[in-house]
Residue, then its C-alpha position, 0 to 999 in steps of 0.5 A: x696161795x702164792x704170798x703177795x710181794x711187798x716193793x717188786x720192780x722192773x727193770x728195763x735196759x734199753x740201748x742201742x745196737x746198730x740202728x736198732x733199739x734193744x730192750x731187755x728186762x729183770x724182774x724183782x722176782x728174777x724173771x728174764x724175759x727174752x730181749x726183743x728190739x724195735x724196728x728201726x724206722x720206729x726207733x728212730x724216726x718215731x723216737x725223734x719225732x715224738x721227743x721233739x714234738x713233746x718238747x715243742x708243746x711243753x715250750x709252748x705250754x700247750x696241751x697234748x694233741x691227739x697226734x702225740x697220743x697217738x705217737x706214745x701209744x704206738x711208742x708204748x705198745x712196741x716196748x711192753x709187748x711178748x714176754x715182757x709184757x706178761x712178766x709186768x701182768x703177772x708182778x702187778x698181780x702178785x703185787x701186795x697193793x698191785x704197785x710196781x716200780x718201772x726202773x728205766x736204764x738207758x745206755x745212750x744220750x739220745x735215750x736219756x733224753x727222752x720223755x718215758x713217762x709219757x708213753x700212754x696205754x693203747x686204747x686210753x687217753x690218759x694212762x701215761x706211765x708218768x701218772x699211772x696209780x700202778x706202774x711208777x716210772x724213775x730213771x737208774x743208774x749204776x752204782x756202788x753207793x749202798x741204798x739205806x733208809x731215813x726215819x723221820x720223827x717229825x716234819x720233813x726239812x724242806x731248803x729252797x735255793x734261788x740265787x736268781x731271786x730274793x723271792x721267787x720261793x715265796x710263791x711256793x712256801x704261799x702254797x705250801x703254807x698248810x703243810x707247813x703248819x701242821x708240821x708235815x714239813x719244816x720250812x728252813x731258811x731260804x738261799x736267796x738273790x744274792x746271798x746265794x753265793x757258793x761259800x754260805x750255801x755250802x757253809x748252810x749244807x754243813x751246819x744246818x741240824x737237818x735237811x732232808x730235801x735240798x730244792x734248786x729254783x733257778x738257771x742251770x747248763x752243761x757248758x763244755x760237757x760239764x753240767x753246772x748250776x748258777x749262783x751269785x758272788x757276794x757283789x752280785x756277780x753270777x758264777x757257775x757251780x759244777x754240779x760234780x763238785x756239789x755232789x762231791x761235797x755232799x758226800x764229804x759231810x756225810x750228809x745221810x739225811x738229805x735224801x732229796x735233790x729238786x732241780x728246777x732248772x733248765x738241763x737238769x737232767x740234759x744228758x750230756x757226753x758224760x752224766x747229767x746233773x741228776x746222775x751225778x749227784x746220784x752217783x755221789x750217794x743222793x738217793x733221789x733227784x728230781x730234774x727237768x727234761x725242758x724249762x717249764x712255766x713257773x706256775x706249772x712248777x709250782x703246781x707240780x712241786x706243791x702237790x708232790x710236797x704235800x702227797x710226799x709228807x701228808x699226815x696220813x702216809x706211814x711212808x714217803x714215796x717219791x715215785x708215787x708222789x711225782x706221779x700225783x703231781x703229774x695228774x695234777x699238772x694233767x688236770x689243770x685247768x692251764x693248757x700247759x698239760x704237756x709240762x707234766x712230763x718235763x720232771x723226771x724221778x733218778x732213783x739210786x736204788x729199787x726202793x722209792x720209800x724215802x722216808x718212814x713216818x711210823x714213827x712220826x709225830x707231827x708238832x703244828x708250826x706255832x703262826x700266828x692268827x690268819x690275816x688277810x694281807x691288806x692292800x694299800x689303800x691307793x692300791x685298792x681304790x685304783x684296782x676297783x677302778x678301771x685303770x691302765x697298766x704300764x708294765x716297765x722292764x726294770x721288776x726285779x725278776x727282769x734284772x738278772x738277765x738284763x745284767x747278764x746281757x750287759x756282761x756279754x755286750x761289755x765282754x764283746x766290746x772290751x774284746x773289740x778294744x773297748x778296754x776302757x768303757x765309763x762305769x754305769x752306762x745305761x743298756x741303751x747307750x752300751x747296746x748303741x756303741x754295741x751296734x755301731x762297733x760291731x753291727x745290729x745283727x750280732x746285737x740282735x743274736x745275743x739278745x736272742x741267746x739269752x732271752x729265746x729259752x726263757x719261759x714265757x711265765x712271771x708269777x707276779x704278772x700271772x697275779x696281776x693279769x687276773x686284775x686287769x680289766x679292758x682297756x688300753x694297757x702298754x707292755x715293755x717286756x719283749x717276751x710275750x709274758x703278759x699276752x699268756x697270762x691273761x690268756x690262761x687267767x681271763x680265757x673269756x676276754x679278748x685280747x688284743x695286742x698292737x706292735x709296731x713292724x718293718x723298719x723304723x715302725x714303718x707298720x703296725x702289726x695287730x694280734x689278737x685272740x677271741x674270747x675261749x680262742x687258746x692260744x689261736x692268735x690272728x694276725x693283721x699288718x697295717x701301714x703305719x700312717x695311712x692315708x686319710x679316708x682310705x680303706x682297709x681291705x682285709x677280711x680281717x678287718x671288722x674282726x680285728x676293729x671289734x678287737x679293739x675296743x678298748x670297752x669290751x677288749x683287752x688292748x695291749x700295745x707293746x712299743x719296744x717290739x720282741x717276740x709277738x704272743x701270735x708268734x712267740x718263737x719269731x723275733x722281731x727285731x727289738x728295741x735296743x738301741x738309743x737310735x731304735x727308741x728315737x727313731x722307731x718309736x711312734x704313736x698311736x694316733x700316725x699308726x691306726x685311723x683315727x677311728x681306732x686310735x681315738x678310743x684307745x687314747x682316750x682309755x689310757x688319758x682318762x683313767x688312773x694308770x698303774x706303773x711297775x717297773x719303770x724307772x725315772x732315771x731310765x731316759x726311754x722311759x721317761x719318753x715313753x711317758x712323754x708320749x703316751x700322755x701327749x705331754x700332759x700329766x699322768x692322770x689324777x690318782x695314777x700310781x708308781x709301784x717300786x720295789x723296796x730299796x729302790x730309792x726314786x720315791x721322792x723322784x716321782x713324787x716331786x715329778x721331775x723328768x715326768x710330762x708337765x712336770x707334775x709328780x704322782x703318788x709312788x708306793x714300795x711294796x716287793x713282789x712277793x708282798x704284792x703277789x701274796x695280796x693280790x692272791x688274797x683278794x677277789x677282782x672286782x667284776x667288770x662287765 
């Protein structure tokens, strides 16, 4: 009886010859199979094809359709066919728990960018390599650095990264919380906003006792060939890390018990002309780096990272498997209730060697982290009080996740006018007033172009409006944020509401353009343009239009108005021409009541005058804001027991409370409260139902 095999592999070379595809393989068990190739009108054309057709459902969070499957399946079936299909059947029934690790080694830039885990068994559904029990995808490379493995006596020592933000680990230390105190993994002090910067984080790689997994949450590119990460200087200033460099310092200190490298970043593992960022820090001795293919939602990461964290360092494995942990993740992502299934194949494994063992826990013994008593977070009583109500959301751009990118679009605007001969620009102008000077020295096409370099690639996710779209009841509520954000959120969190969305369209507002989606619609958004300012008593012939008017209603809707234009959510890749400039918010902004009949526009009015309203992310020294409310409350004061949310340090409290700058001059009650406290609270709470 043949001896069952402890970790066989299969190794799959595949590069290009001429226009032809030509895969080969070796067997742990020293099986070579004969090469074959693929036709080239399958890889090519079907290759491209099915790569940017996967990418484009991941941007857009969207499921796998049926097309796709189809397209993996016939991708699957070309590859493992013939001898190299026997030779996989027979290392999966020789195999001791009938596991075996696929090694891809891709020898061309195209191939490296293309999802493998996602091929899909013929004949099935949902047996993608990516999230197979059996066969283990991970990506190789060549190199000299020795394989060696770690033994862990106690929790796995888990370090965040995230100079974008002060808090954005918290969502995922929340999630990891149980793990955490059962002593499966030690949370280190994060690296977070700005002091994120490239001396302490190396400063903390050399001193920390420590570290077994290093994760990177934030922006990352190849600029000129060379991948790079985004940090922060002291000041606040962004300042791009080489990748090469990181790993070049990684293996100066010797650091053998770092095993892991998360990058949830963008173009973490874009092949570029030389390496991507993963295959670099492989090549310096990591053993193992998890990248991304394609930027994916924050909540969707999340999820991925929280499962594969847990299935890694769980007190009931003797070992750490990376492979087979990623691959849990993925059928976690899978078998989400989000759309956004097609994300599962974004992360992708580079393994160094042919072992996924990570980590051995045979010898482990687990010390419960000493927390204090459970407490259910307490919201603020004003906060409370005005989340069991019915009230209206006025959703700023000034929340602390929106500033660095802002800040980013303010450096390239400086940098552009400075070359323009604007040496001498005042300190501190407002983005309106730089973005004007901008547009009249320049022009507001090549305005309108950086806006869209910056802002195009973001995801559409915030996991403190994701919390906060639970809560939100029908009504009439204003979003300023030009990306669709909102609109997403409360489609994956209230799919049984309509959503409603009002933009203004056409020069100078000249047109509204309505937005909605029904109740269990997905993301099927219908879309209707009115003339803004109709006439008195004129009809509106549309077929639309009793659909659209039921849509509306602020009772039974959602109803968004979203002034400052952007990207609509029925078309969240099409830019409309955003509001920028001190002439867009004098001269484009209009009102509800010039825009829709009069019978539409009065049940809206009156939901957002007549009820408590919640403001994040304004500002009172920010002039279009202050207009904004001018106009949203006709002049009048804001409702009674209306609220302000700031974050803390931002030092306009006593502004809003006195009122100044605010309609009729009459203050409303302001609260600090930073997003993680406010996403941890609003987490720990039940929405109230609203009929």
């Amino acid at each position: 009886m043949a001896r069952a095999e402890r970790n066989p592999w299969l190794e799959l070379t595949i590069s290009r010859v001429g226009a032809e595809m030509r895969i080969s393989a070796r067997s742990s068990r020293e099986e070579n199979p004969p090469p074959h190739t693929l036709d080239p009108a399958l890889s090519t054309g079907l290759l491209q094809q099915f790569a940017t057709n996967l990418q484009r459902a991941v941007e857009d969070a969207g499921p796998i359709e049926q097309g796709l499957l189809h397209q993996s399946h016939a991708l699957h079936e070309a590859i493992f066919q013939g001898e190299l299909q026997k030779t996989l059947a027979r290392l999966l029934e020789a195999a001791e728990d009938r596991k075996v690790l696929l090694r891809f080694m891709l020898h061309d830039s195209e191939l490296k960018g293309f999802p493998w885990e996602a091929l899909c068994e013929p004949r099935t559904s949902r047996h993608f390599l990516g999230n197979s029990p059996t066969l283990f995808p991970v990506r190789g490379i060549h190199t000299g650095e020795p394989w060696q493995p770690r033994e862990v006596r106690k929790g796995v020592s888990l370090m965040v990264v995230a100079p974008s933000d002060l808090t954005m680990h918290e969502p995922l230390r929340l999630k990891l919380q149980e793990s955490i105190e059962a002593g499966e993994l030690t949370w280190l002090e994060p690296i977070a906003g700005i002091g994120a910067d490239k001396e302490y984080f190396f400063e903390r790689l050399r001193d920390e006792p420590e570290l077994h997994i290093l994760h990177f949450i934030g922006h990352g590119r190849v600029h000129q060939d060379t991948p790079q990460l985004r940090f922060v200087d002291p000041d606040g200033q962004e300042h791009w890390l080489d990748v090469e460099l990181l790993a070049q310092e990684i293996k100066q200190l010797d650091r053998k018990d770092l095993r892991l490298i998360v990058l949830e970043a963008c173009r973490g593992a874009e092949p570029g002309p030389l390496a991507s960022a993963a295959e670099l820090l492989l090549r310096y001795g990591v053993e193992a780096v998890i990248a991304y293919l394609w930027p994916v939602d924050a909540d969707v990461a999340r999820l991925c990272s929280t499962a594969f964290y847990k299935g890694l360092t769980s007190a009931t494995k003797q070992q750490g498997d990376v492979a087979q942990s990623l691959n849990v993740a993925r059928r976690m992502v899978l078998s989400s209730k989000s759309s956004s299934s097609a994300a599962a194949f974004s992360p992708v494994l580079y393994l160094r060697g042919s072992n996924p063992v990570l980590f051995n826990f045979k010898r482990r013994k687990l010390a419960p982290a000493l927390t204090a008593p459970k407490e259910q977070p307490a919201l603020p009583p004003a906060l409370q009080w005005l989340l069991r109500q019915r009230f209206s959301l006025v959703l700023g751009d000034r929340w602390r996740n929106e500033r660095p990118l802002l800040e980013q679009f303010r450096e390239r605007l400086q940098q552009r006018l400075r070359e323009d001969g604007q040496e001498h620009l005042p300190e501190g102008l407002p983005i309106s007033a730089l973005t004007q000077r901008y547009a009249l020295r320049i022009n507001k096409s090549a305005l309108e172009v950086v806006f869209r370099d910056l802002f195009e690639n973001l995801a559409r996710h915030s996991p403190l409006v994701e919390a906060l779209a639970r809560w939100l009841a029908p009504g009439f509520h204003i979003t300023l944020l030009r990306l669709p954000v909102l609109e997403f959120a409360l489609a994956r969190q209230q799919p049984g509401r309509t959503i409603c969305t009002l933009q203004p369209s056409g020069p100078e507002g000249s047109r509204i353009r309505v937005m909605w989606r029904t109740a269990h619609q997905g993301d099927n958004w219908k879309s209707l343009q009115l003339q803004a300012r109709p006439e008195p008593g004129s009809p509106l012939e549309d077929s639309l239009v009793q659909e659209m008017t039921q849509a509306l209603n602020p009772r039974q809707s959602i109803v968004l108005a979203r002034p400052y234009r952007g990207y609509p959510p029925s078309h969240p890749f099409e830019l409309e021409e955003p509001f920028l400039t001190e002439d867009d918010y004098l001269q484009g902004a209009w009102r509800l009541e010039n825009g829709l009949p009069p019978d539409l526009a009065t049940p809206l009015l009156a939901a957002v005058r007549n009820q408590p309203a919640l403001l994040m992310g304004m500002s009172i020294l920010t002039w279009h804001h202050r207009m904004l409310l001018h106009r949203l409350f006709d002049g009048k004061k804001l409702p009674d027991r209306s609220l302000v949310l700031l974050e803390p340090g931002e030092k306009e409290q006593v502004l809003w409370e006195r009122g100044d700058g605010l309609p009729s001059k009459q203050g409303v009650r302001a609260l600090e409260l930073g997003d993680a406290a406010l996403i941890a609270q609003l987490e720990a709470h039940a929405p109230p139902e609203v009929p």
